[in-house]
C-alpha positions in Angstrom: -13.8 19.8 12.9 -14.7 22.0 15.6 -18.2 23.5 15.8 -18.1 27.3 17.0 -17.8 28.0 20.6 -16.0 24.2 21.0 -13.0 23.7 22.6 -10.0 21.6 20.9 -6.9 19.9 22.8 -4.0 20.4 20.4 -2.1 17.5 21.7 -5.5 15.6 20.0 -4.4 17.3 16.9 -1.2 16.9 16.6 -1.6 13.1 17.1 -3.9 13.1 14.3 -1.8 15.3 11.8 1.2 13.3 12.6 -0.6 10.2 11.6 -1.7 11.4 8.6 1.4 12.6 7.6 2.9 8.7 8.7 0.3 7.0 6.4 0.4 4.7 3.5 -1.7 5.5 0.6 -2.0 2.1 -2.1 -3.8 2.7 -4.9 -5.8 0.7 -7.6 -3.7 1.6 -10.7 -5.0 -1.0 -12.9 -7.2 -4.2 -12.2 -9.2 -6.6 -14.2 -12.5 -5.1 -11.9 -13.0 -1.8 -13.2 -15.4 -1.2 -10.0 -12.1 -0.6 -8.1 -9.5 0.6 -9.9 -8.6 4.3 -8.5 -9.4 3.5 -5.3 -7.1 3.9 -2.2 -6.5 2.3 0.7 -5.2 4.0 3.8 -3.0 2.5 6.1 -1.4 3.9 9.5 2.0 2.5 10.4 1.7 3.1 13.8 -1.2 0.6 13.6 -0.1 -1.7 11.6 3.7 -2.4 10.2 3.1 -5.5 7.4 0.7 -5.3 5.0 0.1 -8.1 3.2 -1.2 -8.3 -0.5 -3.1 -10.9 -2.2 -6.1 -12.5 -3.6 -7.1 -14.2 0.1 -9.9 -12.1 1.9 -7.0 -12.7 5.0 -4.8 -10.3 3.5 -5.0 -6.4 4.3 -5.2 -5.3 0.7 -7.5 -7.9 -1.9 -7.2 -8.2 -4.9 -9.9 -9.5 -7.5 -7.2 -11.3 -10.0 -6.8 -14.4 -10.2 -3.4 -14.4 -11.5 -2.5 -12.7 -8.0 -1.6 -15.4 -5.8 -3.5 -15.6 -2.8 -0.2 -14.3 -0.8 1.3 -12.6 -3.3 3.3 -9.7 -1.0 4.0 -7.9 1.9 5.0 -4.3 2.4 6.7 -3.9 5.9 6.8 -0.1 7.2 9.7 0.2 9.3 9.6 2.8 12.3 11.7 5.0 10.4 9.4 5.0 7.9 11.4 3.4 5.1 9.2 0.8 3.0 10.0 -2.8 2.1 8.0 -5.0 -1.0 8.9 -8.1 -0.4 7.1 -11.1 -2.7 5.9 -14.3 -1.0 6.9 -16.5 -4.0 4.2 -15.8 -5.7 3.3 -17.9 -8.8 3.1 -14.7 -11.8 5.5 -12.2 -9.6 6.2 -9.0 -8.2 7.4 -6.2 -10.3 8.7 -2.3 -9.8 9.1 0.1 -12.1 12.6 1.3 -12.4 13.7 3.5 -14.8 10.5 3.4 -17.0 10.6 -0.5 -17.0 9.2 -3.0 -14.6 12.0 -5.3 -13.2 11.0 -8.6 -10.9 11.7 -8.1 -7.5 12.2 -10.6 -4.6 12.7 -8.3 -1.9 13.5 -3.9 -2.1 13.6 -0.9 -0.7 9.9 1.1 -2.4 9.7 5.2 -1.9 6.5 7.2 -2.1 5.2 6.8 -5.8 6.6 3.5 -6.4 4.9 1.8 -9.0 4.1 -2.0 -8.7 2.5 -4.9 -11.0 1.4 -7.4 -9.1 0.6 -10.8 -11.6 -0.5 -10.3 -14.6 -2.9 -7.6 -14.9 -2.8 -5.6 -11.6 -0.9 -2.5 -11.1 -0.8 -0.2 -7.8 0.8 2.5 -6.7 2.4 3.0 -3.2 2.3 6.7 -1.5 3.4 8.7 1.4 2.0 11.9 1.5 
């Protein structure tokens, strides 16, 4: 934000509108650790194209459930911004809503609102605003 009398370079904001238009929003749905459920994680493509899911402090996104394997999934961003869950064989599974009724998934296509269970007791949503 620009204090009066500051100058701004609009190529500056550009770059940073784009981006936020390009990011990833995943949020805590439902989660056995009430501390964190609702909250969001923002990721930027252009920084970073696989996101990777699971109960191993190495992975992008943690998650506090222990029937969440420790690499439980990845979501690729492709550079034309089309999204990819893919599971990592993961012992309790990977599941999206489709249709009103979550259905396994190995590897698919996710759009903005995409609603995913992840074990047995974790639910997120995925969002591009």
């Amino acid at each position: 934000m620009a204090m009066s009398g500051e100058t701004i370079d609009a190529r500056n904001l550009r770059d940073e509108t784009r981006r936020a238009e390009g990011r990833v929003v995943v949020t805590f749905v439902e989660v056995p650790m009430d501390s964190i459920k609702n909250t969001k994680v923002e990721i930027d493509p252009t920084m970073m194209r696989e996101i990777t899911i699971g109960r191993a402090p190495d992975n992008v996104i943690v998650i506090p459930d222990m029937t969440v394997s420790r690499h439980h999934a990845v979501l690729s961003i492709g550079e034309d911004g089309r999204m990819t869950l893919k599971d990592l064989s993961s012992k309790n599974g990977t599941y999206l809503m489709v249709d009103g009724a979550f259905v396994k998934v190995d590897s698919r296509e996710v759009g903005s609102g995409s609603l995913v269970k992840l074990g047995l007791y974790t639910m997120i949503r995925i969002d591009k605003p």
